[in-house]
N, CA, C and O atoms as a GROMACS GRO file, in nm:
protein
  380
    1UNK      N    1  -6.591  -3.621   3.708
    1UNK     CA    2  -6.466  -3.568   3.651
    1UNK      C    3  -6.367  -3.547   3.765
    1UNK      O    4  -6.415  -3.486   3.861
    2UNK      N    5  -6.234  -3.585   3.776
    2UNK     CA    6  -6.140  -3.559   3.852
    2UNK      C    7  -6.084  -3.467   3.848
    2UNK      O    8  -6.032  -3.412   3.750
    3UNK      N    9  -6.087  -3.431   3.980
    3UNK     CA   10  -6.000  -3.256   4.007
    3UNK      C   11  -5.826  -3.296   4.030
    3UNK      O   12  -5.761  -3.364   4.109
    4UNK      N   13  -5.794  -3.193   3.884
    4UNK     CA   14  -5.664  -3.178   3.892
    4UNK      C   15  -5.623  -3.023   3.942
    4UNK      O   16  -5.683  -2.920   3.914
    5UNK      N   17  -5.516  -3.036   4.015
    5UNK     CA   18  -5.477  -2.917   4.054
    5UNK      C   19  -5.386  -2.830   3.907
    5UNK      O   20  -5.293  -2.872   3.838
    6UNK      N   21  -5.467  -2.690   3.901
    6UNK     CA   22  -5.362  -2.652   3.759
    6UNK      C   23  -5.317  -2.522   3.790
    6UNK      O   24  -5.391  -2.471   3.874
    7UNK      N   25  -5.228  -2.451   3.756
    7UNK     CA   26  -5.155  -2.369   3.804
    7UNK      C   27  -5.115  -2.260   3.656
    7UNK      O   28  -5.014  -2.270   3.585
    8UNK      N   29  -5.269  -2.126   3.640
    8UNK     CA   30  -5.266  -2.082   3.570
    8UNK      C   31  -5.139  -1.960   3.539
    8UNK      O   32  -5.047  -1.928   3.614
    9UNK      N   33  -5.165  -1.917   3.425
    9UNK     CA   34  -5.013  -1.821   3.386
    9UNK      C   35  -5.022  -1.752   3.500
    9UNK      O   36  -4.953  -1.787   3.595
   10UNK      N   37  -5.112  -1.637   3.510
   10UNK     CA   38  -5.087  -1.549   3.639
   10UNK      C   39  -5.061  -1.581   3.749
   10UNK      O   40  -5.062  -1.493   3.835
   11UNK      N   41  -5.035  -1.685   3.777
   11UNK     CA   42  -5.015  -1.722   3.941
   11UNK      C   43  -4.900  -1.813   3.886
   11UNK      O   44  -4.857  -1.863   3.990
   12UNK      N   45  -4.833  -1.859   3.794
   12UNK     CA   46  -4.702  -1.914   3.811
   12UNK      C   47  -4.514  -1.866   3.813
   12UNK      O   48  -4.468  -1.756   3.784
   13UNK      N   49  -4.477  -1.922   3.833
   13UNK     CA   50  -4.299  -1.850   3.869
   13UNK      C   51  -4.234  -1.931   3.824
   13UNK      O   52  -4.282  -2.018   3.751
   14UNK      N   53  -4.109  -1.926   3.856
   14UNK     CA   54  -4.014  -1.984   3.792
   14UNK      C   55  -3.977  -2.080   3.653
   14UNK      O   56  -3.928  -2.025   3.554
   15UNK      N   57  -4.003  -2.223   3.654
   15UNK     CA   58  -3.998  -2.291   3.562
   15UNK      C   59  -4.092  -2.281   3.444
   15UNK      O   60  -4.078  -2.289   3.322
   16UNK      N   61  -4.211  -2.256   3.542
   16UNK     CA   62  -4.325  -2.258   3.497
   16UNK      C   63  -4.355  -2.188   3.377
   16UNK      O   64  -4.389  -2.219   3.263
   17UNK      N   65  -4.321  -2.036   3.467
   17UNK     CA   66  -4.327  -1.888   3.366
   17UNK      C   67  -4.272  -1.909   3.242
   17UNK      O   68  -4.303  -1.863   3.132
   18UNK      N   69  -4.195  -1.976   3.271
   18UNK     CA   70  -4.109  -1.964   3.130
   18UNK      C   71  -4.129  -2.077   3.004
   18UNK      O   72  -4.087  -2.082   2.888
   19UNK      N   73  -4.224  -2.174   3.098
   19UNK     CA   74  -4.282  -2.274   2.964
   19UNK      C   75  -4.385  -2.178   2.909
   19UNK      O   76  -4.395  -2.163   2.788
   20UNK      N   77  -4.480  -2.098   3.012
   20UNK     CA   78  -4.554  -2.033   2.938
   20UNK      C   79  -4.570  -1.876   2.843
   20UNK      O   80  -4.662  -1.823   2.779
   21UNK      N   81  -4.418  -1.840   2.878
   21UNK     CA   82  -4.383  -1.740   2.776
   21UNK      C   83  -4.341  -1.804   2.661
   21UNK      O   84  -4.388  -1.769   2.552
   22UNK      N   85  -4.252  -1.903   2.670
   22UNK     CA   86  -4.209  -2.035   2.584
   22UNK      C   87  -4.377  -2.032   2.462
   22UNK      O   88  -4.373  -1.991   2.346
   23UNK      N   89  -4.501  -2.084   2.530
   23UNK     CA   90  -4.584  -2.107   2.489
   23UNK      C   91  -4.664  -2.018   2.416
   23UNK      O   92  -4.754  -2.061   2.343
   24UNK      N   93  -4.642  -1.899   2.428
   24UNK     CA   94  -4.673  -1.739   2.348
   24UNK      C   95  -4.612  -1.753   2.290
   24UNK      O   96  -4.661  -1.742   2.178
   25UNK      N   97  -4.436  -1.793   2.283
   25UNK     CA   98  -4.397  -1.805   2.127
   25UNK      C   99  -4.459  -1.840   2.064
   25UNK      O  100  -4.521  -1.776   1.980
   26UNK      N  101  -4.465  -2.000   2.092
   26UNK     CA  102  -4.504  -2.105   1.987
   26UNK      C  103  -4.625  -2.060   1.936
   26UNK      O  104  -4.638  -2.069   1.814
   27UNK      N  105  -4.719  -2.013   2.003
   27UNK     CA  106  -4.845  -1.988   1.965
   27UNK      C  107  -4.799  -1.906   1.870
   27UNK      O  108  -4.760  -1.955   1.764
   28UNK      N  109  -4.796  -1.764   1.892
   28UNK     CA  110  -4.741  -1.678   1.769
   28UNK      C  111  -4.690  -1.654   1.658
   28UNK      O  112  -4.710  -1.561   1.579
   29UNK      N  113  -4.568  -1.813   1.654
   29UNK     CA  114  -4.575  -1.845   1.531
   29UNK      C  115  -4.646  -1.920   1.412
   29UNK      O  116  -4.603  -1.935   1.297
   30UNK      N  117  -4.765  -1.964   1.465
   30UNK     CA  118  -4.856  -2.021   1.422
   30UNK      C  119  -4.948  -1.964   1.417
   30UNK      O  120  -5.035  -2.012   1.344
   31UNK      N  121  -4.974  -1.858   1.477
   31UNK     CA  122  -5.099  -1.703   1.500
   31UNK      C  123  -5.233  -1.782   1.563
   31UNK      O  124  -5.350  -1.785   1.525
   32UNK      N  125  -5.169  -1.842   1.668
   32UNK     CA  126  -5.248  -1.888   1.793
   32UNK      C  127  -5.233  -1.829   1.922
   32UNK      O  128  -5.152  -1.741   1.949
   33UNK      N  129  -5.305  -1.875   1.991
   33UNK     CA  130  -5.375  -1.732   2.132
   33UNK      C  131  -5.398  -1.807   2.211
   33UNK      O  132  -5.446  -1.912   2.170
   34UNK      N  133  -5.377  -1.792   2.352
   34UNK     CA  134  -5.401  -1.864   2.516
   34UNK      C  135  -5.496  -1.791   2.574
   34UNK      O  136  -5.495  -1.668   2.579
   35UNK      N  137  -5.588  -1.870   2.622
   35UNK     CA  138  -5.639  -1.796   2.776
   35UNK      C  139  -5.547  -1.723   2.768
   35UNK      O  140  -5.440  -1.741   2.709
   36UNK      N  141  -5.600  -1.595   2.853
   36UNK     CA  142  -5.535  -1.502   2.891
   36UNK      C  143  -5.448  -1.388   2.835
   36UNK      O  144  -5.375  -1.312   2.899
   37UNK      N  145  -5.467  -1.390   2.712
   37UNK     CA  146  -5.417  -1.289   2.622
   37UNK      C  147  -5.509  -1.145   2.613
   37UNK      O  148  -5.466  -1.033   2.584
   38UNK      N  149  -5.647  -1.183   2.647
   38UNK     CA  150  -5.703  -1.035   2.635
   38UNK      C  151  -5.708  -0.978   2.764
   38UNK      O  152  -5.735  -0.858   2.775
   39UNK      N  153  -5.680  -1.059   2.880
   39UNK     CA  154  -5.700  -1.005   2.998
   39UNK      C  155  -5.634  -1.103   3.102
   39UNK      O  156  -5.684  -1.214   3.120
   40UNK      N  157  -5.494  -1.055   3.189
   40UNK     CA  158  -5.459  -1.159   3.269
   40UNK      C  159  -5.564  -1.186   3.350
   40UNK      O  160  -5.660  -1.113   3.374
   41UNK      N  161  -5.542  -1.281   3.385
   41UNK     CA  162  -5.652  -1.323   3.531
   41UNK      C  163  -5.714  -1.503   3.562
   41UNK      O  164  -5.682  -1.588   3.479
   42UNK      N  165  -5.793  -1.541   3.675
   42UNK     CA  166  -5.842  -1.621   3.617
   42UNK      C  167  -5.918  -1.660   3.496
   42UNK      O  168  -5.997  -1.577   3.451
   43UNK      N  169  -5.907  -1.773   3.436
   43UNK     CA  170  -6.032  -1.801   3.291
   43UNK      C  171  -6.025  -1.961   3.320
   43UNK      O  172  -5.942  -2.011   3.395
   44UNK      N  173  -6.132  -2.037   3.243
   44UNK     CA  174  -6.147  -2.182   3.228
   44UNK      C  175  -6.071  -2.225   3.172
   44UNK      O  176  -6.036  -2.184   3.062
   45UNK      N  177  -6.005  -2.360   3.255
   45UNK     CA  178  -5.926  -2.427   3.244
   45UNK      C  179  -5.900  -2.483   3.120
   45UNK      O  180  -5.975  -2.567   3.072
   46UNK      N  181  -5.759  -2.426   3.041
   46UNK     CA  182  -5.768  -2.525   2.871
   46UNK      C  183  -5.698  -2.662   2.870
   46UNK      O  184  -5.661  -2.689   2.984
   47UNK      N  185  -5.671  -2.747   2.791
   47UNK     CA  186  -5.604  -2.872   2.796
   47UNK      C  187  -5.423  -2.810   2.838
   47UNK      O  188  -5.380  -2.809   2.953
   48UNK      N  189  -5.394  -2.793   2.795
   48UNK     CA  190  -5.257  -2.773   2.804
   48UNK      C  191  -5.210  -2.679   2.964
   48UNK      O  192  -5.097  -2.660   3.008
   49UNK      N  193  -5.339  -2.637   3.019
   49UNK     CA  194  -5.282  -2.604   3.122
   49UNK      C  195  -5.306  -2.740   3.276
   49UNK      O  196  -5.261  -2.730   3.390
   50UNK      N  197  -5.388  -2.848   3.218
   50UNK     CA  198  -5.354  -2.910   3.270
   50UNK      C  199  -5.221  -3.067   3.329
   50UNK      O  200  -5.215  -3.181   3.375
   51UNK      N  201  -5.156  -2.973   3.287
   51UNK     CA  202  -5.030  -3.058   3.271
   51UNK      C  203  -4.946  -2.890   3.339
   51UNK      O  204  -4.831  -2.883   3.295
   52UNK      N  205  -4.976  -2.791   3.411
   52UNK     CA  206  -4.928  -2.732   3.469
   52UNK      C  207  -4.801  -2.729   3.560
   52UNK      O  208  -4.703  -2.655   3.565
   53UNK      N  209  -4.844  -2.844   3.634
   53UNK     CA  210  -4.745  -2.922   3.722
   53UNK      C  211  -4.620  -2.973   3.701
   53UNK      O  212  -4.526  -2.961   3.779
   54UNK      N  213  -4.619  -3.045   3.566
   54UNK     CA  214  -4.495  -3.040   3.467
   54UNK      C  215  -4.439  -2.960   3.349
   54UNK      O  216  -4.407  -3.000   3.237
   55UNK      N  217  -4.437  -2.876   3.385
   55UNK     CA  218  -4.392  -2.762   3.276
   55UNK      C  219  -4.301  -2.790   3.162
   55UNK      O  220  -4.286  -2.691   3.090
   56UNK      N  221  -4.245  -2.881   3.129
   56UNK     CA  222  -4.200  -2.946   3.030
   56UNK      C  223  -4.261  -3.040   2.942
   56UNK      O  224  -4.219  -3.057   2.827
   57UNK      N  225  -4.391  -3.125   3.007
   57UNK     CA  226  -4.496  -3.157   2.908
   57UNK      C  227  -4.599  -3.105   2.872
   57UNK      O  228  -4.680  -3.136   2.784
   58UNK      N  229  -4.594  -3.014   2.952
   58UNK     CA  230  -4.744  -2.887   2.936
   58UNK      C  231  -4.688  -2.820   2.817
   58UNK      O  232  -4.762  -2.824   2.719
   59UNK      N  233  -4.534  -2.739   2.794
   59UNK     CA  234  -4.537  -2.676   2.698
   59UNK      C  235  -4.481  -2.758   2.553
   59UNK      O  236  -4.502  -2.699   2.446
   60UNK      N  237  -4.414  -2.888   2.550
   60UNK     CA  238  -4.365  -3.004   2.449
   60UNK      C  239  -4.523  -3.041   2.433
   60UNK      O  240  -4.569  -3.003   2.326
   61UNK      N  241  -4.609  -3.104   2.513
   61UNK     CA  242  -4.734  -3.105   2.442
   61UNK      C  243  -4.814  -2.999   2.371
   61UNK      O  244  -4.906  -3.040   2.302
   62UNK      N  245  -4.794  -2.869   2.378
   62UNK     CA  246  -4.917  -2.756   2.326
   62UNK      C  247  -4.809  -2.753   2.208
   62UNK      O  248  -4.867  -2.731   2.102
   63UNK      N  249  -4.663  -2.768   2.190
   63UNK     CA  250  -4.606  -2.754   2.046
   63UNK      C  251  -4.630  -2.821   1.960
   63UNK      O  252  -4.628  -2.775   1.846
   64UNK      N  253  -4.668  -2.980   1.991
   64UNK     CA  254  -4.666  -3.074   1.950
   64UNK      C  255  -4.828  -3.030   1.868
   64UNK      O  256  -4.840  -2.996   1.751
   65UNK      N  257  -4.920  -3.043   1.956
   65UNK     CA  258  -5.021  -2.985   1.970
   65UNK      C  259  -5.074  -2.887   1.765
   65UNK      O  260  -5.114  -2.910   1.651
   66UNK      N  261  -5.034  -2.792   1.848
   66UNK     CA  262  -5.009  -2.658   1.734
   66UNK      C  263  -4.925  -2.690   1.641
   66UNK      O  264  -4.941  -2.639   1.530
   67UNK      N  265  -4.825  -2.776   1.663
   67UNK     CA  266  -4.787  -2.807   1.497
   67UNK      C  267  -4.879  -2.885   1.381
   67UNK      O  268  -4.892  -2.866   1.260
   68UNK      N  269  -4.957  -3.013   1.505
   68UNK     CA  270  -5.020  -3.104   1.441
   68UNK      C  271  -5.151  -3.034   1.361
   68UNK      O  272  -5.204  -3.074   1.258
   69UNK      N  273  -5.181  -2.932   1.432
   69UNK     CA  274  -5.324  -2.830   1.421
   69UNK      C  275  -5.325  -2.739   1.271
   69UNK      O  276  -5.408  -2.712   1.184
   70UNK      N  277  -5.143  -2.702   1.305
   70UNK     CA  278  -5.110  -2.596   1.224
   70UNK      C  279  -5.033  -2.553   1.183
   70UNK      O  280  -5.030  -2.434   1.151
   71UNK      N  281  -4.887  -2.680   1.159
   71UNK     CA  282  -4.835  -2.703   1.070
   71UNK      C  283  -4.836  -2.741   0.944
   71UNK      O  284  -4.950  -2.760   0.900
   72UNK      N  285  -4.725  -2.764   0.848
   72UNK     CA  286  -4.746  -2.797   0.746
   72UNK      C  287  -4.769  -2.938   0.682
   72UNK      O  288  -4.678  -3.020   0.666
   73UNK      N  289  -4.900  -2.956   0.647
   73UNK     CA  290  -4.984  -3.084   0.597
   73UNK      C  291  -5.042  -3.039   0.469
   73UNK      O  292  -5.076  -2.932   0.419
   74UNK      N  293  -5.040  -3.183   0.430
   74UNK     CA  294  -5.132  -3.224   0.262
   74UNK      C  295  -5.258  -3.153   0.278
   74UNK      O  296  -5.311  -3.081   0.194
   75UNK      N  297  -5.331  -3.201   0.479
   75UNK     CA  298  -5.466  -3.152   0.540
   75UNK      C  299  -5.502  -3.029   0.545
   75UNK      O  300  -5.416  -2.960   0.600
   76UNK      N  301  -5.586  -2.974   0.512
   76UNK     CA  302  -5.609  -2.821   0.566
   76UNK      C  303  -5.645  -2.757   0.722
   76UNK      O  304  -5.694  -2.826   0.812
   77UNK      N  305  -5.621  -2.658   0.732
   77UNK     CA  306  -5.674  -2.631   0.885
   77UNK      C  307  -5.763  -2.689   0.904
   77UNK      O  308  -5.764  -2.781   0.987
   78UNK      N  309  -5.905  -2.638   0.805
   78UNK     CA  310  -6.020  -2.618   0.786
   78UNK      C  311  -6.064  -2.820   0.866
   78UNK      O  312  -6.141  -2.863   0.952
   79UNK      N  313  -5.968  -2.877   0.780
   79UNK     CA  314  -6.004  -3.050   0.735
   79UNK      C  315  -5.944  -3.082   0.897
   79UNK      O  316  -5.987  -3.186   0.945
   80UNK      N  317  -5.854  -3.008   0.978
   80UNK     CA  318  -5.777  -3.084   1.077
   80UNK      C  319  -5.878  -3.009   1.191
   80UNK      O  320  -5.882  -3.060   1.303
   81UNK      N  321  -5.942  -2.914   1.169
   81UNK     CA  322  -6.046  -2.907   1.301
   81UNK      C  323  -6.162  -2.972   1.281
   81UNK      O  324  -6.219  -3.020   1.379
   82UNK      N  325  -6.208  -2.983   1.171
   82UNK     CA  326  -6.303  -3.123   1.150
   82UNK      C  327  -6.301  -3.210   1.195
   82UNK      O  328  -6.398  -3.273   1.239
   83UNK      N  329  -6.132  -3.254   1.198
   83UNK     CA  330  -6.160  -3.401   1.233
   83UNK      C  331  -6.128  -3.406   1.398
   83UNK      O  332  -6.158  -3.505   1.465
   84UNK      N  333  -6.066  -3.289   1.454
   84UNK     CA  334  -6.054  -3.301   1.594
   84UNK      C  335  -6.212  -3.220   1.662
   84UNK      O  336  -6.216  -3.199   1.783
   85UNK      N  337  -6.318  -3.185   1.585
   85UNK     CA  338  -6.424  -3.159   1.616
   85UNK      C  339  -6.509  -3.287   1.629
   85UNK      O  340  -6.569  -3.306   1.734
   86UNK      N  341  -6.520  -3.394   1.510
   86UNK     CA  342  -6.600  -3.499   1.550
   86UNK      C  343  -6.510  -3.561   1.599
   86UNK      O  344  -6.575  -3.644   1.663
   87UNK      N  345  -6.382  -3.589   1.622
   87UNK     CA  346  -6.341  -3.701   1.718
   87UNK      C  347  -6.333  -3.610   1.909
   87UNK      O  348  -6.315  -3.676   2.011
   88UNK      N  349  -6.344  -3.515   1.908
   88UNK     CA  350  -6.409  -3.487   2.058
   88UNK      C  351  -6.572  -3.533   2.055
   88UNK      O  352  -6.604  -3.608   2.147
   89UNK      N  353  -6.653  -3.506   1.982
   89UNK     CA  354  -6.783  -3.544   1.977
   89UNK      C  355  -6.780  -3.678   2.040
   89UNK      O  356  -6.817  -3.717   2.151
   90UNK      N  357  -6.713  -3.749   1.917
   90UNK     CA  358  -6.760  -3.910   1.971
   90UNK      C  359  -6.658  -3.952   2.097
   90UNK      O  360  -6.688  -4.066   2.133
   91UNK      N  361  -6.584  -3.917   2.150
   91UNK     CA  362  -6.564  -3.903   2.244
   91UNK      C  363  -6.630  -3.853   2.337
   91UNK      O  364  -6.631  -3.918   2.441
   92UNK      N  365  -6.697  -3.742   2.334
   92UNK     CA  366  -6.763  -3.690   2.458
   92UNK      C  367  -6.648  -3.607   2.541
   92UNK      O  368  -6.616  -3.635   2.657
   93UNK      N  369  -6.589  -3.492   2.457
   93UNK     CA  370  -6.525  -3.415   2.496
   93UNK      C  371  -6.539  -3.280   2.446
   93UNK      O  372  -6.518  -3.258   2.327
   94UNK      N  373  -6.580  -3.167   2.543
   94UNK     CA  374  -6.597  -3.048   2.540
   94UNK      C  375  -6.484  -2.997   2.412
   94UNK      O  376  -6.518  -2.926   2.317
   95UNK      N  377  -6.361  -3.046   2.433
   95UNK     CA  378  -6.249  -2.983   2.353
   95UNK      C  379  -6.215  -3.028   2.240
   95UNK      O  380  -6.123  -2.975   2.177
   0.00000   0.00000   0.00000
């Protein structure tokens, strides 16, 4: 697995900070939660914080993301983590 450098909430500034307060919105309106909501600090690395580095696709991807998850569809939640549960499987992805 290749090491990407990622640059979690607590240790970021400027641009950054603000995709990821940006990203507590979005979450919130969807009544979704980040690393790091019960306790700042380090935690394991999630998808969306690896795109850290660009703070404009880190937080346009986790919206994109959370809409597709948990916006409004024909699909149910229930049916749209299903299917992003076996398609990480057969992939061979933790997430």
């Amino acid at each position: 697995m290749p090491w990407i450098k990622v640059i979690q909430e607590w240790e970021a500034e400027g641009e950054l900070k603000e995709a990821y307060e940006r990203m507590r919105q979005v979450n919130a309106e969807y009544g979704e939660r980040l690393p790091g909501d019960d306790a700042p600090g380090p935690h394991p690395v999630m998808p969306p914080e690896l795109a850290s580095l660009n703070p404009l696709s880190m937080l346009y991807g986790r919206q994109f993301m959370v809409h597709v998850m948990r916006g409004e569809s024909g699909v149910t939640p229930a049916q749209r983590e299903m299917i992003a549960t076996v398609t990480s499987l057969a992939s061979n992805c933790r997430f």
